[in-house]
C-alpha positions in Angstrom: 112.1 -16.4 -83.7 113.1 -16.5 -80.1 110.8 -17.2 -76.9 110.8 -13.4 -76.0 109.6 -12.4 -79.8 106.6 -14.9 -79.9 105.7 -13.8 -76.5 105.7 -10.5 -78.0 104.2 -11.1 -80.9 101.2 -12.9 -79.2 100.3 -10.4 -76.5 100.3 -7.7 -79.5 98.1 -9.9 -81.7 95.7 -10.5 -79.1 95.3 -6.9 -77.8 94.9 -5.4 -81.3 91.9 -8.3 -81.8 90.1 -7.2 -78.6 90.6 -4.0 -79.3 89.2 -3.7 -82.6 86.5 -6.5 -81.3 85.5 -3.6 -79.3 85.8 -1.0 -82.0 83.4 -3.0 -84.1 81.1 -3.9 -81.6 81.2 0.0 -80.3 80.3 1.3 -84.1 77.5 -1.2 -84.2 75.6 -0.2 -81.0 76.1 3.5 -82.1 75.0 3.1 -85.7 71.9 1.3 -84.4 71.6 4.0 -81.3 71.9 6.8 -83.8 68.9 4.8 -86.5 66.4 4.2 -83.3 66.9 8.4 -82.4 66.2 9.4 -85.5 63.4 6.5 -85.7 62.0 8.5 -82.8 62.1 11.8 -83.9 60.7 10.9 -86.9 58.0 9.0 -84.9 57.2 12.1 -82.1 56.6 14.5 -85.8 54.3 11.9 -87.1 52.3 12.2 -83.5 52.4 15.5 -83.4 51.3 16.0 -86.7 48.4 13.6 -86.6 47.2 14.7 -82.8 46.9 18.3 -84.8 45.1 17.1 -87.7 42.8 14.5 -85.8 41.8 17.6 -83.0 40.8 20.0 -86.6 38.9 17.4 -87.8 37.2 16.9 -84.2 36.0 20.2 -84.4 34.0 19.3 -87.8 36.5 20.6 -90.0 37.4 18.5 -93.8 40.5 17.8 -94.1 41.7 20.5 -97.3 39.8 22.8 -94.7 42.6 22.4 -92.4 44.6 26.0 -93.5 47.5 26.1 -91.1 48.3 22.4 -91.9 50.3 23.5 -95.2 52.6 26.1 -93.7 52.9 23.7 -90.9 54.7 20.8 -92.5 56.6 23.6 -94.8 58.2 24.8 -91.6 58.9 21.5 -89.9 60.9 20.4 -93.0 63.0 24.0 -93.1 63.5 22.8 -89.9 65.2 19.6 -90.3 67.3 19.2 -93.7 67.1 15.5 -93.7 63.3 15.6 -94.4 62.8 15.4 -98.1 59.2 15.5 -98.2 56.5 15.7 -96.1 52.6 14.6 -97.8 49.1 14.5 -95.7 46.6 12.5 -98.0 42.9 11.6 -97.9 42.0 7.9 -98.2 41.6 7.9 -101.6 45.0 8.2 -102.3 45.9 11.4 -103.2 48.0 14.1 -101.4 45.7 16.8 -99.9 49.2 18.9 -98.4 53.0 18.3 -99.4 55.8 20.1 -99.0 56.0 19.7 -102.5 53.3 21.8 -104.0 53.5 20.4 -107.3 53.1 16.8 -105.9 49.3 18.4 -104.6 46.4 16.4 -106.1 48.8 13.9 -107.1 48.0 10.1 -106.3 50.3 8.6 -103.4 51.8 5.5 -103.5 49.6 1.9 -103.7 51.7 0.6 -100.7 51.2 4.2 -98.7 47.5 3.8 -99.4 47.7 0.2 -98.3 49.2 1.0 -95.0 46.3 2.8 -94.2 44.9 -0.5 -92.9 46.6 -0.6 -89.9 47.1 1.7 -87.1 50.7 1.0 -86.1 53.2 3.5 -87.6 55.3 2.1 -90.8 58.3 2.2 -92.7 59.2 1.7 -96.0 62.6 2.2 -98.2 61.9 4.1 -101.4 64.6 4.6 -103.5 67.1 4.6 -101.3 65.8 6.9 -98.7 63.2 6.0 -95.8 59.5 6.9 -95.2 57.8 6.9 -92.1 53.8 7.0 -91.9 50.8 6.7 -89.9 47.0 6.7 -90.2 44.8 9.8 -89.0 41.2 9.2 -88.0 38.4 11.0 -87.3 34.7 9.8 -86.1 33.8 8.0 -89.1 37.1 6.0 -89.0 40.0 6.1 -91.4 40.4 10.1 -92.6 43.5 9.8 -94.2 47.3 9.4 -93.6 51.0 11.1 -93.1 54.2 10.2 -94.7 57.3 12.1 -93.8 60.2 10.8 -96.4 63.6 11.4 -95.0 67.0 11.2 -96.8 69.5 8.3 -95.8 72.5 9.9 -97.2 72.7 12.3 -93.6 72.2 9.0 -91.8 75.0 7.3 -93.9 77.2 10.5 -93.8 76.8 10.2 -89.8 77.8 7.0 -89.4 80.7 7.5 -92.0 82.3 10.5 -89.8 81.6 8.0 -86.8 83.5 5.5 -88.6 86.7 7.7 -89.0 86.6 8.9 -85.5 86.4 5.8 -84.2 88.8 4.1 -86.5 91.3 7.0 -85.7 90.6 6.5 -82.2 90.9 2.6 -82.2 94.8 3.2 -84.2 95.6 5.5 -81.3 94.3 2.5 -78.6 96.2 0.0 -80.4 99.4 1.3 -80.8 99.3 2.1 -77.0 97.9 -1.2 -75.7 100.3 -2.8 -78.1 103.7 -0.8 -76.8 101.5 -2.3 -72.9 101.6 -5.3 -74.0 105.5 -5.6 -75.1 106.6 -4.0 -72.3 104.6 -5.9 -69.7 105.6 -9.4 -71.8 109.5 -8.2 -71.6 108.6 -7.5 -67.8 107.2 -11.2 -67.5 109.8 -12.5 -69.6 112.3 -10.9 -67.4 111.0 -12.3 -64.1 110.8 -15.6 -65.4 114.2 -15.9 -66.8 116.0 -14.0 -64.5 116.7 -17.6 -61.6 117.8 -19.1 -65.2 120.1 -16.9 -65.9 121.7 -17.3 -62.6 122.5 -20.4 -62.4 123.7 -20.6 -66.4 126.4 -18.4 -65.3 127.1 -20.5 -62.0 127.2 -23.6 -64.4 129.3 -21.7 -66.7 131.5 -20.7 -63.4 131.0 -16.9 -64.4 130.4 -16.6 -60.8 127.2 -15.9 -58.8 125.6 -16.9 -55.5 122.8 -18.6 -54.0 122.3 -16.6 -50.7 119.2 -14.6 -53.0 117.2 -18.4 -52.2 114.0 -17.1 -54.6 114.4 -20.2 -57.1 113.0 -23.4 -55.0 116.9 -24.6 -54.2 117.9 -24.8 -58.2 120.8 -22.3 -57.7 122.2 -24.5 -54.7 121.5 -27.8 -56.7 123.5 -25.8 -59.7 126.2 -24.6 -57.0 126.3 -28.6 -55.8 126.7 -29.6 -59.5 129.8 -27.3 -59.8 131.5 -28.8 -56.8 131.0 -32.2 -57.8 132.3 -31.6 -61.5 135.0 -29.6 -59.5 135.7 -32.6 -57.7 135.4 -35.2 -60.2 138.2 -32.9 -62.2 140.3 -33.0 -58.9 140.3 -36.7 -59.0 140.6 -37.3 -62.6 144.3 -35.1 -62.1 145.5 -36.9 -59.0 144.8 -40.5 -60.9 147.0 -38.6 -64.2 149.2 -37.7 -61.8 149.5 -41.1 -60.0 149.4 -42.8 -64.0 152.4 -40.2 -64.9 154.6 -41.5 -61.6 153.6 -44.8 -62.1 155.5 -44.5 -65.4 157.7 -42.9 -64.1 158.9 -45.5 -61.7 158.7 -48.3 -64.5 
């Protein structure tokens, strides 16, 4: 492999790993960009769902008394398709409104009910989907709590079309910067091996000056080289010459 096709070869190799470096790093920060939005929009329903029910039960209603509750969380998962389920229980355990009718009366889950210890929102995978919950309160303390269960296939579907696009995207930038990168190393290789080149054909005596004067003096030193082998092939006739009429005279 010559000097020109490692060159080459190593500016191409190096652009194509920074620009997938980049790729990777790009998909990364969007996957996690696109998991903390829908973290949050997930988060702002859970608010606005326990603001409403905590202001009902302010007003000295019980929670199953809370009638508009049920069409409520019907609409806000019609709403969004990646909401499975929605479920408002009492502190017992068992779910007082769902989106699922049938699920009505039904005892939640242990670690849901558990949860209802602490007042910071949770999480919690569940075969293979997510659920997000909170507490609700009201002035006796602890009145219950809210878990909104949302699919992860539309999450994993998102980041697979992000993964094409930018994948597609990336083969575009690579082939590009790569074509860059040859032509700027055949460019480099060019203007470094151009002075070279000049004074191989001087030594070759394929003609060529030194009156350009861009390579430090090496084309003068090559031109001085020539004149002294030149010379040195001058001398070595005349001395033939003088050995031949030497013999001649013997």
């Amino acid at each position: 492999m010559t000097f020109v096709s490692r060159l080459i070869l190593v500016a191409v190799i190096s652009v194509t790993a920074a620009v997938v470096a980049v790729a990777v790093i790009a998909f990364s920060a969007s996957d996690k960009v696109g998991e903390e939005i829908e973290r949050a929009r997930v988060a702002n329903l859970l608010g606005t769902l326990r603001a409403s029910t905590e202001a009902n039960l302010s007003i000295g209603l019980l929670l199953d008394q809370i009638s508009l509750l049920q069409p409520r969380i019907e609409r806000e998962k019609t709403n969004d398709p990646s909401i499975l389920a929605i479920d408002v229980f009492n502190p017992g355990g068992r779910a007082v409104y769902s989106t699922d009718r049938s699920a009505i009366g039904e005892e939640v889950s242990q670690d849901w009910i558990r949860r209802l210890g602490t007042d910071l929102a949770w999480t919690e995978a569940e075969r293979g989907d997510t659920v997000f919950g909170t507490r609700f309160e009201n002035d006796l303390g602890v009145a219950g709590g809210i878990a909104v269960t949302v699919s992860d296939e539309a999450r994993s579907a998102r980041s697979g079309r992000l993964g094409l696009d930018l994948a597609s995207r990336t083969l575009v930038l690579v082939v590009a910067t790569s074509l860059a990168a040859a032509l700027a190393a055949l460019a480099f290789t060019y203007v470094l091996t151009r002075p070279f080149e000049r004074i191989a054909r001087i030594l070759r005596g394929d003609g060529g000056s030194g009156a350009g004067g861009d390579d430090n003096g090496l084309t003068q030193l090559a031109e001085s080289t020539v004149r002294g082998w030149r010379d040195a092939e001058a001398r070595v006739d005349r001395g033939l010459g003088q050995l031949g009429a030497l013999d001649d005279a013997a």
